[in-house]
C-alpha positions in Angstrom: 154.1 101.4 90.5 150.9 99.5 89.2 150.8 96.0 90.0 149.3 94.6 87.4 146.0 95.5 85.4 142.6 93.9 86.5 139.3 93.6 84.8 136.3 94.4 87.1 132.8 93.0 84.8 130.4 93.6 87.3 126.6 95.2 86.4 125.9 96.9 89.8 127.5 99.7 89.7 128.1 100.1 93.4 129.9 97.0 93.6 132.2 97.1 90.8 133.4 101.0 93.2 133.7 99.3 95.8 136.2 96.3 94.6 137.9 99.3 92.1 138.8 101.6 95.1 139.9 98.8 97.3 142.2 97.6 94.4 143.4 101.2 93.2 144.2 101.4 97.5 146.7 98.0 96.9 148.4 99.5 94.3 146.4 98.0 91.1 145.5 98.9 87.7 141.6 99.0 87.2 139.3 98.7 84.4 135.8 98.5 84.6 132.4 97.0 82.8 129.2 97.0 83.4 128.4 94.2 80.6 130.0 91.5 78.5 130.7 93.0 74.9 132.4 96.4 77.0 134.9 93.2 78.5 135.7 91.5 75.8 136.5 94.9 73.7 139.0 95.9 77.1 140.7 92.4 77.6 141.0 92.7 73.8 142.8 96.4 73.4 144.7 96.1 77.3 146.9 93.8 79.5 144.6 92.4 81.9 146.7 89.9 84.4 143.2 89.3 86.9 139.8 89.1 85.5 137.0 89.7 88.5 133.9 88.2 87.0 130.2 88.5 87.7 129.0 85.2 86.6 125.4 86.6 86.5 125.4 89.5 84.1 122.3 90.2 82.6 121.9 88.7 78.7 124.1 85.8 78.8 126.5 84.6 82.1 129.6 85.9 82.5 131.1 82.4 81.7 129.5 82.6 77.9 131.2 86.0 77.3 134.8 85.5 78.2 134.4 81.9 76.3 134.6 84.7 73.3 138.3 86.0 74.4 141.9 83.8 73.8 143.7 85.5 77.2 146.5 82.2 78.0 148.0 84.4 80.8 144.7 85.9 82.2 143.5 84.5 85.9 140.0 84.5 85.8 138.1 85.1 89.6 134.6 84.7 89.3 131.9 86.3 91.6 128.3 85.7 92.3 125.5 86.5 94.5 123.9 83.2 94.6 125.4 80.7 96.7 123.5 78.1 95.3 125.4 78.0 92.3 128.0 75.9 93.0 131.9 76.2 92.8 134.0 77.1 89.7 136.5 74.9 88.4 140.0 76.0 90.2 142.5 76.9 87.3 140.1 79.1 84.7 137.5 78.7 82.3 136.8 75.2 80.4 
């Protein structure tokens, strides 16, 4: 039995496998997309309990694009490859 649904948004490819196998493995519901207007259509039309969040997806940041989608009950865990960036307020999106 599925575990819940989460939302991979992640551009490289081989990433967004990796993360998708590992939660299929633990029992997980997955849906992928590779940018931010494929997201917002799947959070829209599914029940997504985890977003998993590349916060540097080409166009506009992955922060912009869920600012687009009203999910109360969706836990948002953002990703990056740059460090430098800083933290992400704990508790979702403001």
């Amino acid at each position: 039995m599925a575990e819940g649904t989460v939302l991979i948004v992640e551009d490289d490819a081989t990433i967004a496998r990796f993360v998708e196998l590992e939660l299929e493995h633990a029992g997980f519901g997955v849906l992928r997309a590779g940018d931010g207007p494929t997201a917002i259509d799947l959070l829209e039309s599914n029940d997504v309990s985890l977003l998993i969040l590349d916060l540097m997806l080409p166009g506009k940041d992955g922060i912009d694009r869920i600012h687009k989608v009203e999910t109360p009950a969706l836990e948002l865990f953002p990703t990056t490859q740059k460090p430098a960036l800083g933290t992400v307020m704990a508790g979702g999106v403001r």
